[in-house]
mmCIF file as gemmi writes it, N, C-alpha and C atoms, coordinates in Angstrom:
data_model
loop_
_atom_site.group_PDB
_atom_site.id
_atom_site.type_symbol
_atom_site.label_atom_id
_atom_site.label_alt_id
_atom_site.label_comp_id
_atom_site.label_asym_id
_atom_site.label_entity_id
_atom_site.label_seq_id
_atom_site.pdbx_PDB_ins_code
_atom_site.Cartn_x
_atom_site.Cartn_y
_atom_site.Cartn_z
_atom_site.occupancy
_atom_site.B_iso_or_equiv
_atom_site.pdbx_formal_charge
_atom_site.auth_seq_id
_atom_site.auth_asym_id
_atom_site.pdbx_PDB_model_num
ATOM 1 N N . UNK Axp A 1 ? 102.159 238.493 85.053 1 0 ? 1 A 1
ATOM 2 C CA . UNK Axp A 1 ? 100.843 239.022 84.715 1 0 ? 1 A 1
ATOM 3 C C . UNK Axp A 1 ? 99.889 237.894 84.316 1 0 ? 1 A 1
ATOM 4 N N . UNK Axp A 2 ? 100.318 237.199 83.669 1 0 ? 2 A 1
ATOM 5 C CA . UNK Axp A 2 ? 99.717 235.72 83.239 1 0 ? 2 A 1
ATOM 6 C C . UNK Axp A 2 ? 99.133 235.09 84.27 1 0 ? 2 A 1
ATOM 7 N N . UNK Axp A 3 ? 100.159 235.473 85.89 1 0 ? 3 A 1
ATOM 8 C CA . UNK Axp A 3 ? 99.639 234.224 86.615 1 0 ? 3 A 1
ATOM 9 C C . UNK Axp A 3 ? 98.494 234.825 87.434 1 0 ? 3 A 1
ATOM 10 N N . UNK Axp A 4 ? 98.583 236.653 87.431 1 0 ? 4 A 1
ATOM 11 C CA . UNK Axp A 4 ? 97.556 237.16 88.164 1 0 ? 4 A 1
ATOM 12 C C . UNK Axp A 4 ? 96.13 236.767 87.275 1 0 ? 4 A 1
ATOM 13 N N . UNK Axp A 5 ? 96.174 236.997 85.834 1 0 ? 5 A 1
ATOM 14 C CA . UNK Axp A 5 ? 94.905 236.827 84.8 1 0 ? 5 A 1
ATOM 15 C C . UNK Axp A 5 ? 94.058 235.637 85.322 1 0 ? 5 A 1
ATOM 16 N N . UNK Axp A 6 ? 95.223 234.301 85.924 1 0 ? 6 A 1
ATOM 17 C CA . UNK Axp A 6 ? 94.907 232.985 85.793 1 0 ? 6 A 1
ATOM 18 C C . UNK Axp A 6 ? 94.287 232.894 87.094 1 0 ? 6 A 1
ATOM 19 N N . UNK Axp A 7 ? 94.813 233.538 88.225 1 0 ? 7 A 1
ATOM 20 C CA . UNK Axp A 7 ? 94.435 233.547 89.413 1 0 ? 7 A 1
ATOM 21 C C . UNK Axp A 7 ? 93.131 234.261 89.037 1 0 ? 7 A 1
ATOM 22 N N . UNK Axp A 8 ? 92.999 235.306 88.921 1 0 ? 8 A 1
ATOM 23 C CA . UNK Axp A 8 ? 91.392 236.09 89.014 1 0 ? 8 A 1
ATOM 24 C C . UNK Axp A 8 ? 90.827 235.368 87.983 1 0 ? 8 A 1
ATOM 25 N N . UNK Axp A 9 ? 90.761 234.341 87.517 1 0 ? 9 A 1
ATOM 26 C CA . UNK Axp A 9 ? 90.236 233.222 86.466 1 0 ? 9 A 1
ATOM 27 C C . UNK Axp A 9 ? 89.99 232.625 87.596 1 0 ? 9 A 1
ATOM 28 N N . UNK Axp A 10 ? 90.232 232.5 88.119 1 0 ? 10 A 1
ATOM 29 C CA . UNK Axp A 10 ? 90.035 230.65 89.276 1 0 ? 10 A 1
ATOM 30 C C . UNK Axp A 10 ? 89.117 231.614 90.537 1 0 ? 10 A 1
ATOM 31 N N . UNK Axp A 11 ? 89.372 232.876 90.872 1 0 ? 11 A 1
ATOM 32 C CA . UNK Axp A 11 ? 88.511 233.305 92.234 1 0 ? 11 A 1
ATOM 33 C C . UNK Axp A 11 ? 87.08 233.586 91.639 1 0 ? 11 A 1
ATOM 34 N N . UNK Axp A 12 ? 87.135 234.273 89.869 1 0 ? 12 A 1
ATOM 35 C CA . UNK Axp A 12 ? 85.505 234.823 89.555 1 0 ? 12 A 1
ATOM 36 C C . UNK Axp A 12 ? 85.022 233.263 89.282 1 0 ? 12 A 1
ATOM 37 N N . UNK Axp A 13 ? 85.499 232.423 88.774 1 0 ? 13 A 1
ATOM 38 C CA . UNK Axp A 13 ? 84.455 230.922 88.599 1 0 ? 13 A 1
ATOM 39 C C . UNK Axp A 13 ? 84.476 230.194 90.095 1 0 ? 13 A 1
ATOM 40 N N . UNK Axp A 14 ? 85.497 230.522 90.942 1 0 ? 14 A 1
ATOM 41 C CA . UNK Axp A 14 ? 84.578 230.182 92.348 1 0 ? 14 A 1
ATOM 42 C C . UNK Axp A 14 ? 83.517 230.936 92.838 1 0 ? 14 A 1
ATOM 43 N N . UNK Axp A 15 ? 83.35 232.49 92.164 1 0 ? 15 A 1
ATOM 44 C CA . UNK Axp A 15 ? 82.333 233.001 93.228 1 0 ? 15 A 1
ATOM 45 C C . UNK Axp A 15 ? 80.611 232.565 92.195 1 0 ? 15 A 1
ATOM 46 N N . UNK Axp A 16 ? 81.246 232.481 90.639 1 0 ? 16 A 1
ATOM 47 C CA . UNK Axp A 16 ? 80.019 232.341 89.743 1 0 ? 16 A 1
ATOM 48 C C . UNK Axp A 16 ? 79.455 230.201 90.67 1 0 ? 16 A 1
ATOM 49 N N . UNK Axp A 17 ? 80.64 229.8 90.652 1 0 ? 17 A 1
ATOM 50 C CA . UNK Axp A 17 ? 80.114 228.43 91.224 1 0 ? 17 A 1
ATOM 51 C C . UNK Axp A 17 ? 79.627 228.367 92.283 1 0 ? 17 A 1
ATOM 52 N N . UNK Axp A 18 ? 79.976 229.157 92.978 1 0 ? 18 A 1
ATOM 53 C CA . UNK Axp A 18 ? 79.383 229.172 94.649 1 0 ? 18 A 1
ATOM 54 C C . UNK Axp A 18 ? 77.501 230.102 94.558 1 0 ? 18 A 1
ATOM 55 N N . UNK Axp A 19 ? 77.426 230.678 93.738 1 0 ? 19 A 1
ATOM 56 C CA . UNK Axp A 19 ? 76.279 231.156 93.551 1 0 ? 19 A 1
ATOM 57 C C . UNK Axp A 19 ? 75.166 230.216 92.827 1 0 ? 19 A 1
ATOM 58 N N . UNK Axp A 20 ? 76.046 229.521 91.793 1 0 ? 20 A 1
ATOM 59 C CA . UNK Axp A 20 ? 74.871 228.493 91.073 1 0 ? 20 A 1
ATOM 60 C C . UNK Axp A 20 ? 74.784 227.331 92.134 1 0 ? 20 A 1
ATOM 61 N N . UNK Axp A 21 ? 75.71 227.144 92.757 1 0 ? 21 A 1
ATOM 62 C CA . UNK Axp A 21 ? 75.879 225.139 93.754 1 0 ? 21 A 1
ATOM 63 C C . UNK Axp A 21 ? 74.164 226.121 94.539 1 0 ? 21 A 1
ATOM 64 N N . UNK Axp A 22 ? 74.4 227.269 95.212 1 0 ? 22 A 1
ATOM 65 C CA . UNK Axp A 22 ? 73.175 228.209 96.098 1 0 ? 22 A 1
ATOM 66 C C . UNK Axp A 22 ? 71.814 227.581 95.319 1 0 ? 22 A 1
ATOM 67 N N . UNK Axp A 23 ? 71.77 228.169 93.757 1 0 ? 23 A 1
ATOM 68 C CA . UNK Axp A 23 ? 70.714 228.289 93.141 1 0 ? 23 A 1
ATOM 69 C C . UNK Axp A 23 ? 70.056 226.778 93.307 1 0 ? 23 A 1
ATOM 70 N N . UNK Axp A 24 ? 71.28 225.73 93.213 1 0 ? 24 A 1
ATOM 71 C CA . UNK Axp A 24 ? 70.732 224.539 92.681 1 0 ? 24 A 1
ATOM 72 C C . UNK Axp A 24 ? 70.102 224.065 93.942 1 0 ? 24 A 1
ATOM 73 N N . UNK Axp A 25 ? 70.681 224.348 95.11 1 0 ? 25 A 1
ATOM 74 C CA . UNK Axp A 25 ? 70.455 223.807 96.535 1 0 ? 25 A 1
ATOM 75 C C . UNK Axp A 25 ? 69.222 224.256 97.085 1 0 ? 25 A 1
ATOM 76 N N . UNK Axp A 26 ? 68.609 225.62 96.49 1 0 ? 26 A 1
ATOM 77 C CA . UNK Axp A 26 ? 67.278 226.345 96.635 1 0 ? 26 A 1
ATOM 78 C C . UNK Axp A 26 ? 66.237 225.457 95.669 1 0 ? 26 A 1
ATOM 79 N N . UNK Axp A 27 ? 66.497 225.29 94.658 1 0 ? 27 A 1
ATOM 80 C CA . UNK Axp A 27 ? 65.643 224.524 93.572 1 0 ? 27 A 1
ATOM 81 C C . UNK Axp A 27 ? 65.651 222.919 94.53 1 0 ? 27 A 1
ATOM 82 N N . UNK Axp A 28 ? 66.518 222.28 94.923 1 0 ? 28 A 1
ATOM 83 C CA . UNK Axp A 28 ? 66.388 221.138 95.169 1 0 ? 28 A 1
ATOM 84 C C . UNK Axp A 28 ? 65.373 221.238 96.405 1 0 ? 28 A 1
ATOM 85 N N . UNK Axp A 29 ? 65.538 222.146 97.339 1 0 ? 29 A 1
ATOM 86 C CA . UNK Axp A 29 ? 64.853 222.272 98.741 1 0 ? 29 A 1
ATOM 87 C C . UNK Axp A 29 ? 62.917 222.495 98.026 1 0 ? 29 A 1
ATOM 88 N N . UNK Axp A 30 ? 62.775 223.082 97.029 1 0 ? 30 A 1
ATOM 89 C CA . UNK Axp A 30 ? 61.62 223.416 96.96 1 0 ? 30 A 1
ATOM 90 C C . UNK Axp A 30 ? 60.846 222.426 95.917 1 0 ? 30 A 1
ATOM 91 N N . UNK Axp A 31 ? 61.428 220.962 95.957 1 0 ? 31 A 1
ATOM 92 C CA . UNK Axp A 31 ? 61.02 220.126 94.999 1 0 ? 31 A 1
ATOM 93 C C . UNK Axp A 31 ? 59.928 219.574 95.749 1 0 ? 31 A 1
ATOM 94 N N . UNK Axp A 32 ? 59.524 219.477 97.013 1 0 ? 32 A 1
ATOM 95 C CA . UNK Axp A 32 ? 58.112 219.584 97.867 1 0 ? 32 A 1
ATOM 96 C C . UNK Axp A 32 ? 57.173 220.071 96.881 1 0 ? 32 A 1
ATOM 97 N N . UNK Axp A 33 ? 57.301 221.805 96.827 1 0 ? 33 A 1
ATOM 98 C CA . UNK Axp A 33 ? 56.564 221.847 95.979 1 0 ? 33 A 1
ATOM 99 C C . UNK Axp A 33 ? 55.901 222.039 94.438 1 0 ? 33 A 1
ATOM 100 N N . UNK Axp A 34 ? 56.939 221.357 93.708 1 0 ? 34 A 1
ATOM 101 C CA . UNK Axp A 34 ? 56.356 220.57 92.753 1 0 ? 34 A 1
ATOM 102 C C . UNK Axp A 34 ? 55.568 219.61 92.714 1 0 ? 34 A 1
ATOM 103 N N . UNK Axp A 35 ? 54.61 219.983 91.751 1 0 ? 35 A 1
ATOM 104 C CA . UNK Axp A 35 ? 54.06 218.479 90.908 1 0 ? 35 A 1
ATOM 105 C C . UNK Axp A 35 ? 54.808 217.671 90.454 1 0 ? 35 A 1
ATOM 106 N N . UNK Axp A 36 ? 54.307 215.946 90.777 1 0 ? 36 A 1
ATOM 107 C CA . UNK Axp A 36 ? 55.223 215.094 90.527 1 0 ? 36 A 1
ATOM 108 C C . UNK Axp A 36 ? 55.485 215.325 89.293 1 0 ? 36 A 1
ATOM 109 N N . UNK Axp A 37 ? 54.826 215.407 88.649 1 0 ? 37 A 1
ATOM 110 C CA . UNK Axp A 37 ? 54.565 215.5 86.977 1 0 ? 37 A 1
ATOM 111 C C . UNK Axp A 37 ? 56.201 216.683 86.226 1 0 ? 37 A 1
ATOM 112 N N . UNK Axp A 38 ? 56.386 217.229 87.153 1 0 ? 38 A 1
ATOM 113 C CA . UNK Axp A 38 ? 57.424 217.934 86.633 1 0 ? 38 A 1
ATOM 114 C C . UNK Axp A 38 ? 58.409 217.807 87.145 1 0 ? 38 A 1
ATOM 115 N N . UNK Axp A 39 ? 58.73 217.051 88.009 1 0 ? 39 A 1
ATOM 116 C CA . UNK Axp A 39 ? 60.203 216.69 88.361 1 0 ? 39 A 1
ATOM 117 C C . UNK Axp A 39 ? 61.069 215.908 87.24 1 0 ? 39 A 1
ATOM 118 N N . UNK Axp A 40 ? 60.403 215.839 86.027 1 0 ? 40 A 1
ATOM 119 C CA . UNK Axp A 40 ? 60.999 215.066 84.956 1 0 ? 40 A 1
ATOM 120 C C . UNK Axp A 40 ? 62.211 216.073 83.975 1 0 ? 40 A 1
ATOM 121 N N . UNK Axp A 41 ? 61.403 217.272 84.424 1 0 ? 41 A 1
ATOM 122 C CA . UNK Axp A 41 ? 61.278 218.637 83.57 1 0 ? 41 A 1
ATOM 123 C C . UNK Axp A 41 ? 62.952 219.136 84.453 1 0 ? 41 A 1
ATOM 124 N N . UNK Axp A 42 ? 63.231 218.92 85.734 1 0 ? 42 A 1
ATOM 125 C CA . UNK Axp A 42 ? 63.958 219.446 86.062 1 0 ? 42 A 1
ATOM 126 C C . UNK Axp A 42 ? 65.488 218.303 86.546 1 0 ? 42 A 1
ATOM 127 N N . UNK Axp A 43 ? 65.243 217.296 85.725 1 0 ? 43 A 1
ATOM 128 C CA . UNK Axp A 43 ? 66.917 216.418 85.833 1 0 ? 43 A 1
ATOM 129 C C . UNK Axp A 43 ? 67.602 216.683 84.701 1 0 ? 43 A 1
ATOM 130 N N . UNK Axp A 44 ? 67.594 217.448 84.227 1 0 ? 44 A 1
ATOM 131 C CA . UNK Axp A 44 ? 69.324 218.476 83.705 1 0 ? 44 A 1
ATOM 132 C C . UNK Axp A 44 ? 69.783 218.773 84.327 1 0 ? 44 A 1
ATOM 133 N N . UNK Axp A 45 ? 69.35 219.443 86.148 1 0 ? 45 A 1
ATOM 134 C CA . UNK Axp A 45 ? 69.884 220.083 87.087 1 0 ? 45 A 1
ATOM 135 C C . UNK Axp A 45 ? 70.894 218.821 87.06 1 0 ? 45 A 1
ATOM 136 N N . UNK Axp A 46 ? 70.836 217.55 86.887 1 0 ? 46 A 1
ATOM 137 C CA . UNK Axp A 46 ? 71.871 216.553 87.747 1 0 ? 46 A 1
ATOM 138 C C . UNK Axp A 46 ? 73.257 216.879 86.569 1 0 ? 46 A 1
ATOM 139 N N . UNK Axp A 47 ? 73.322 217.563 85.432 1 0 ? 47 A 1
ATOM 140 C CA . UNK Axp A 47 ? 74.284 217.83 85.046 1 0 ? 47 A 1
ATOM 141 C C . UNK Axp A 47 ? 74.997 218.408 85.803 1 0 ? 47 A 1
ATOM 142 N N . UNK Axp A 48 ? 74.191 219.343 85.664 1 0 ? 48 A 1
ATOM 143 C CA . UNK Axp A 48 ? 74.943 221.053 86.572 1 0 ? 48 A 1
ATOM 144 C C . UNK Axp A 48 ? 75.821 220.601 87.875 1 0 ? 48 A 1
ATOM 145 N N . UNK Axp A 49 ? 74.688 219.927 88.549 1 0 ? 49 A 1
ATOM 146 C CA . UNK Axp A 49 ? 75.619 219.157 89.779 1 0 ? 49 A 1
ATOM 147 C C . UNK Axp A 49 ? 77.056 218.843 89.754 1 0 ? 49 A 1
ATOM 148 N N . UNK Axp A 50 ? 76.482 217.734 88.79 1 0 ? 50 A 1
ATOM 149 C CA . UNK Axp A 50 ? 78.272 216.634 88.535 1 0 ? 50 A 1
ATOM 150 C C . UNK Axp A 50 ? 78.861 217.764 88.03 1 0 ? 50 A 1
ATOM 151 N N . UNK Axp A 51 ? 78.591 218.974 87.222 1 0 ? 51 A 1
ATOM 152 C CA . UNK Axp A 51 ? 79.801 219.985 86.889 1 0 ? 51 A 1
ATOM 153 C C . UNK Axp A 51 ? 80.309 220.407 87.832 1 0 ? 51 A 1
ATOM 154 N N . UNK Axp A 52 ? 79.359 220.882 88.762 1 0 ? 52 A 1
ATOM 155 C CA . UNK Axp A 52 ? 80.09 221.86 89.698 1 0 ? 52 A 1
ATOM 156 C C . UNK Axp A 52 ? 80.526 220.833 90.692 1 0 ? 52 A 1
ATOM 157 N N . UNK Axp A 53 ? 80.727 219.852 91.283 1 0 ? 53 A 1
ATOM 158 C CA . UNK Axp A 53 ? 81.455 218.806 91.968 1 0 ? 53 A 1
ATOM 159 C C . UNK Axp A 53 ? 82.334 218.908 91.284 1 0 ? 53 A 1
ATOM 160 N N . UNK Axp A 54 ? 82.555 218.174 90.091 1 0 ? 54 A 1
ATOM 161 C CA . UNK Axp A 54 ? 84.024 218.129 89.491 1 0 ? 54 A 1
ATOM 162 C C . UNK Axp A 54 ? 85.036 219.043 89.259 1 0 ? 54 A 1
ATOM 163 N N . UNK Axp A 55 ? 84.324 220.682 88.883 1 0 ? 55 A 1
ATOM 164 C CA . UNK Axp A 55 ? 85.393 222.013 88.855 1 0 ? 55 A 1
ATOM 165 C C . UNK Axp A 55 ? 85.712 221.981 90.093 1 0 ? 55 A 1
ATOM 166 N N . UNK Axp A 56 ? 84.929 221.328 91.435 1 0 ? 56 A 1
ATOM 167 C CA . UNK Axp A 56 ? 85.406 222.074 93.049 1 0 ? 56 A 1
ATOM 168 C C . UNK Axp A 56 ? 86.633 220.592 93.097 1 0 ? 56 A 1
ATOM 169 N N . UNK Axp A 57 ? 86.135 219.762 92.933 1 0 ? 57 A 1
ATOM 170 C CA . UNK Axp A 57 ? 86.822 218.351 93.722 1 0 ? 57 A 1
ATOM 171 C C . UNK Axp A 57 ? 88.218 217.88 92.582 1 0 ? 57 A 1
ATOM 172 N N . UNK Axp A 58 ? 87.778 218.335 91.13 1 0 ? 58 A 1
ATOM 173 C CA . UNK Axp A 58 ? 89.479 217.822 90.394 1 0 ? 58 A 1
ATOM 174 C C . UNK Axp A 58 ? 90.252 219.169 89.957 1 0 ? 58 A 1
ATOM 175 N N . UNK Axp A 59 ? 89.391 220.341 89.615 1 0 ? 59 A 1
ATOM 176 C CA . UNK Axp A 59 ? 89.843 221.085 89.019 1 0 ? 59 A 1
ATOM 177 C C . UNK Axp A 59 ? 90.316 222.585 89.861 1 0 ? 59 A 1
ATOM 178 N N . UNK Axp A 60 ? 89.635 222.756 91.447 1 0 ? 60 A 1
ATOM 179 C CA . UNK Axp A 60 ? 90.235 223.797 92.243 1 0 ? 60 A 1
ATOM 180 C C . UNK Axp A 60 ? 89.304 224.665 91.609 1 0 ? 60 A 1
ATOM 181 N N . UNK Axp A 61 ? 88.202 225.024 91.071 1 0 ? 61 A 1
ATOM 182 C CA . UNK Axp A 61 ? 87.863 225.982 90.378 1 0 ? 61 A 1
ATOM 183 C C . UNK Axp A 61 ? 88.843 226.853 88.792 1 0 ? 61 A 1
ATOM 184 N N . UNK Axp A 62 ? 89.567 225.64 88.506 1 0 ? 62 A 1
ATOM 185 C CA . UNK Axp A 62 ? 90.538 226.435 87.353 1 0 ? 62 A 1
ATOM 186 C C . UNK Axp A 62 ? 89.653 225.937 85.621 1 0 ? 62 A 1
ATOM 187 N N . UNK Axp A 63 ? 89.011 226.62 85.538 1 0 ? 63 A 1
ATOM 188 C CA . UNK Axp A 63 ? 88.179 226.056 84.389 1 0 ? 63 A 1
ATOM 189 C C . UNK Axp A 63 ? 89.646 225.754 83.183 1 0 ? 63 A 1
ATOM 190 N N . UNK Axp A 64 ? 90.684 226.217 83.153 1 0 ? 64 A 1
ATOM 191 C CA . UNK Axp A 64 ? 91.677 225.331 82.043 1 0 ? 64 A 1
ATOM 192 C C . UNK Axp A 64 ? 92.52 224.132 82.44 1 0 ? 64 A 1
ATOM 193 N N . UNK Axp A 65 ? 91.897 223.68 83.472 1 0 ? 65 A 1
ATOM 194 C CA . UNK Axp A 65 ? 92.759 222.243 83.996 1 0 ? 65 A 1
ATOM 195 C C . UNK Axp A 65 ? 92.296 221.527 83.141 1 0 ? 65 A 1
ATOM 196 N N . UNK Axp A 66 ? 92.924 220.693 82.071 1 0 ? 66 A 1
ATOM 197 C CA . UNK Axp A 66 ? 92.388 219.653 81.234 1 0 ? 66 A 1
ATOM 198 C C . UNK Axp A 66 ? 91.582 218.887 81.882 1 0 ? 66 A 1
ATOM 199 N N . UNK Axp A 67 ? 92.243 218.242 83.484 1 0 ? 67 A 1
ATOM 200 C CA . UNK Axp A 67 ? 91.269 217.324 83.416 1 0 ? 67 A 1
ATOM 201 C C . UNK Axp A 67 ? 89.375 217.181 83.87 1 0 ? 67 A 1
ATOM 202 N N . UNK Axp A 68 ? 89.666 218.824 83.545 1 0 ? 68 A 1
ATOM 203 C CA . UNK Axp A 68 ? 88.19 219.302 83.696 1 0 ? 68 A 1
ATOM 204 C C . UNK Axp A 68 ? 87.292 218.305 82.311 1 0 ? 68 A 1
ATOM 205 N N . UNK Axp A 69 ? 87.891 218.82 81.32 1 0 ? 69 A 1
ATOM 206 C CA . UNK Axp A 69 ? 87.381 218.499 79.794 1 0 ? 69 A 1
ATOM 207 C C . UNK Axp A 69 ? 87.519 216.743 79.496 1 0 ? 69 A 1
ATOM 208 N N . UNK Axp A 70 ? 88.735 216.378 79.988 1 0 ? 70 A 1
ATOM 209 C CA . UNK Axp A 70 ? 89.115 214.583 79.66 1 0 ? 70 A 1
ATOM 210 C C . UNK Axp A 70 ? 88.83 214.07 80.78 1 0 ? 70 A 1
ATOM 211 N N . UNK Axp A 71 ? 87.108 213.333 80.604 1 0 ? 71 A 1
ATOM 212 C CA . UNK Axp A 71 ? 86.841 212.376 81.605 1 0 ? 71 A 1
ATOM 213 C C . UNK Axp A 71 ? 86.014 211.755 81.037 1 0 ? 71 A 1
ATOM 214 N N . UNK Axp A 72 ? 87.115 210.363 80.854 1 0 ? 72 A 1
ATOM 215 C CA . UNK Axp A 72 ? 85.954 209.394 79.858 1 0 ? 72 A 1
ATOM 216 C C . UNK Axp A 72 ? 84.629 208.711 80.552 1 0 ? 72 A 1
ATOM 217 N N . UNK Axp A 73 ? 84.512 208.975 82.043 1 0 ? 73 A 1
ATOM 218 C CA . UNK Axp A 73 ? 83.773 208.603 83.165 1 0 ? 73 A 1
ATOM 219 C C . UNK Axp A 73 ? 82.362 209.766 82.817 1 0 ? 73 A 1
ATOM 220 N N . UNK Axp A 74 ? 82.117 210.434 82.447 1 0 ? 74 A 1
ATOM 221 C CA . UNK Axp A 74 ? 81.367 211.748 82.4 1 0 ? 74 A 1
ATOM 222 C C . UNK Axp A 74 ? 80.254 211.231 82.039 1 0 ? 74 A 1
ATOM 223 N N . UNK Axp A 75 ? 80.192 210.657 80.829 1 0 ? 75 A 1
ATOM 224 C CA . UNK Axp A 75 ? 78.427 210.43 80.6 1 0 ? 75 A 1
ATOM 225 C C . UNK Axp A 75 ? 78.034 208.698 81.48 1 0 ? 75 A 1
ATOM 226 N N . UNK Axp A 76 ? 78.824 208.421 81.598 1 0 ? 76 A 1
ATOM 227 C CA . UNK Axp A 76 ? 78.685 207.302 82.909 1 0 ? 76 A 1
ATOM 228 C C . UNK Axp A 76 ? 77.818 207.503 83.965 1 0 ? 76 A 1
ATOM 229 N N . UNK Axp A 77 ? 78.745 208.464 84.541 1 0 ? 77 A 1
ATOM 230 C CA . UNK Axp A 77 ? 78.332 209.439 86.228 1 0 ? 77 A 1
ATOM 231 C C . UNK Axp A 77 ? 77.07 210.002 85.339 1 0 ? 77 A 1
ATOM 232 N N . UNK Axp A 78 ? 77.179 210.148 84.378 1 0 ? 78 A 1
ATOM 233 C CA . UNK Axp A 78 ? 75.425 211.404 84.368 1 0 ? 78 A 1
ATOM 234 C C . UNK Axp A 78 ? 74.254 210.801 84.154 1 0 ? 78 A 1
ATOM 235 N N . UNK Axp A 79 ? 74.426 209.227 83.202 1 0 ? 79 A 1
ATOM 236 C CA . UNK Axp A 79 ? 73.431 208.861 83.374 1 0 ? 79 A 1
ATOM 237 C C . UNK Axp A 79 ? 73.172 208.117 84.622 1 0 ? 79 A 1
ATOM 238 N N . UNK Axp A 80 ? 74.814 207.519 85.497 1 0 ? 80 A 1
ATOM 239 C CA . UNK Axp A 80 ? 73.949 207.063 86.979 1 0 ? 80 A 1
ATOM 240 C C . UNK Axp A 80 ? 73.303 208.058 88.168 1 0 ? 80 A 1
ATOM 241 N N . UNK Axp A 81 ? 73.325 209.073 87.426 1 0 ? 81 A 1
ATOM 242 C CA . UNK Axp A 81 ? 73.036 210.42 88.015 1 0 ? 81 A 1
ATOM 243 C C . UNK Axp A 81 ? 71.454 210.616 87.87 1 0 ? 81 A 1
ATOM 244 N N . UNK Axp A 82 ? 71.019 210.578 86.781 1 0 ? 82 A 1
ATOM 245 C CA . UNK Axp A 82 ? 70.209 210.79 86.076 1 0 ? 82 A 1
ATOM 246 C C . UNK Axp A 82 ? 68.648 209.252 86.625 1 0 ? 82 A 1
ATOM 247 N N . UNK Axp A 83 ? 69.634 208.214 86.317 1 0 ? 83 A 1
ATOM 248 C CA . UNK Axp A 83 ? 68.844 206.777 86.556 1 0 ? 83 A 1
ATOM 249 C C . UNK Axp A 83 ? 68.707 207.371 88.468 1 0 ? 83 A 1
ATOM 250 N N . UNK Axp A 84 ? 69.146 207.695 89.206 1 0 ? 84 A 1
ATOM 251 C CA . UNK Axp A 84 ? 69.441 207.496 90.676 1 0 ? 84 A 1
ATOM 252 C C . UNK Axp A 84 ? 68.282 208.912 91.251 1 0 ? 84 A 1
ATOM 253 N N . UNK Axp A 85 ? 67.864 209.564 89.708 1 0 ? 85 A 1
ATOM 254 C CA . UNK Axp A 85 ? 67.085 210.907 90.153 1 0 ? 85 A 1
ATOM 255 C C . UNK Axp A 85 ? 65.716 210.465 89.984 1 0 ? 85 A 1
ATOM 256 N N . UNK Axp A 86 ? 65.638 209.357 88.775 1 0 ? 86 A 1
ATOM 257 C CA . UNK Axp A 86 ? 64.32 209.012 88.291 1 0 ? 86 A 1
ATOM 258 C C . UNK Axp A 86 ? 63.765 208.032 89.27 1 0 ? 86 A 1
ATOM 259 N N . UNK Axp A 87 ? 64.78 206.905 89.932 1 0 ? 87 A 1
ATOM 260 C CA . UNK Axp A 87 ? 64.332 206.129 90.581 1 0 ? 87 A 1
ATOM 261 C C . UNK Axp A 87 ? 63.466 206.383 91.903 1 0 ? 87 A 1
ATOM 262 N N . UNK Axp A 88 ? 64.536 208.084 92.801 1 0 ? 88 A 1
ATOM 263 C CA . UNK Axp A 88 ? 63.85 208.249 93.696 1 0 ? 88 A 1
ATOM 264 C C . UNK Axp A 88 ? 62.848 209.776 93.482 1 0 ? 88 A 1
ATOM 265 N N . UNK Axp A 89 ? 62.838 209.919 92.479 1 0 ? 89 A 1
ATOM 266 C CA . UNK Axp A 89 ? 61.927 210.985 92.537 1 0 ? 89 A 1
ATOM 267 C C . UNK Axp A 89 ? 62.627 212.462 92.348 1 0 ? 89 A 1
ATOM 268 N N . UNK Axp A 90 ? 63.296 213.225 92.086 1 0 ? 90 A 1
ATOM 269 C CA . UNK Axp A 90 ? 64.294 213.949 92.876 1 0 ? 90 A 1
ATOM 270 C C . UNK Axp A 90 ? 64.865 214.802 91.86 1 0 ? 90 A 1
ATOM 271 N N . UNK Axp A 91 ? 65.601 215.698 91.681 1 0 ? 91 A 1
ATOM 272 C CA . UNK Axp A 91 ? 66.483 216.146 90.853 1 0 ? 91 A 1
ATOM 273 C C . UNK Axp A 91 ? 67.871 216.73 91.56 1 0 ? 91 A 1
C-alpha cells in the first residue's frame, strides 16, 4: 500500500510539473510583450525552472528523493541562472 501511496505521489507531481514547465513556457514565449522595464520583475521564474529540471532530470518526479533537497550546487546554478537572465534580457 505504501508503494501504491508513493507511486500516485510521483504520477500527481508529474502531472502538477508538466502543467507549471506549460505555464512557464507560455510566460517565457510572451516576454516580446513586455516592457523591458519588467523583465526584472519576472527572474524568480529562473527558480521555478532549475526546480522543475531537477525533480524531472535527478529525482523522476519523486518529490522524497533526498537528492532533490541535498544539492550543495543549488544557489550556484541559480545565481548563474539568474546572472545568464540579466545579461541577455530574458527570464
Amino acid at each position: 500500500e505504501l508503494a501504491q501511496t508513493h507511486a500516485a505521489l510521483q504520477e500527481v507531481t508529474f502531472e502538477i510539473a508538466s502543467h507549471a514547465h506549460g505555464h512557464l513556457e507560455h510566460a517565457r514565449e510572451m516576454r516580446d510583450q513586455l516592457p523591458k522595464e519588467a523583465i526584472p520583475a519576472m527572474w524568480p521564474i529562473a527558480w521555478a525552472g532549475l526546480f522543475l529540471e531537477r525533480l524531472e532530470q535527478v529525482s523522476q518526479f519523486d518529490l522524497l528523493d533526498p537528492r532533490l533537497r541535498n544539492d550543495p550546487f543549488a544557489q550556484l546554478r541559480l545565481q548563474g541562472r539568474l546572472l545568464k537572465n540579466r545579461w541577455m534580457a530574458t527570464f
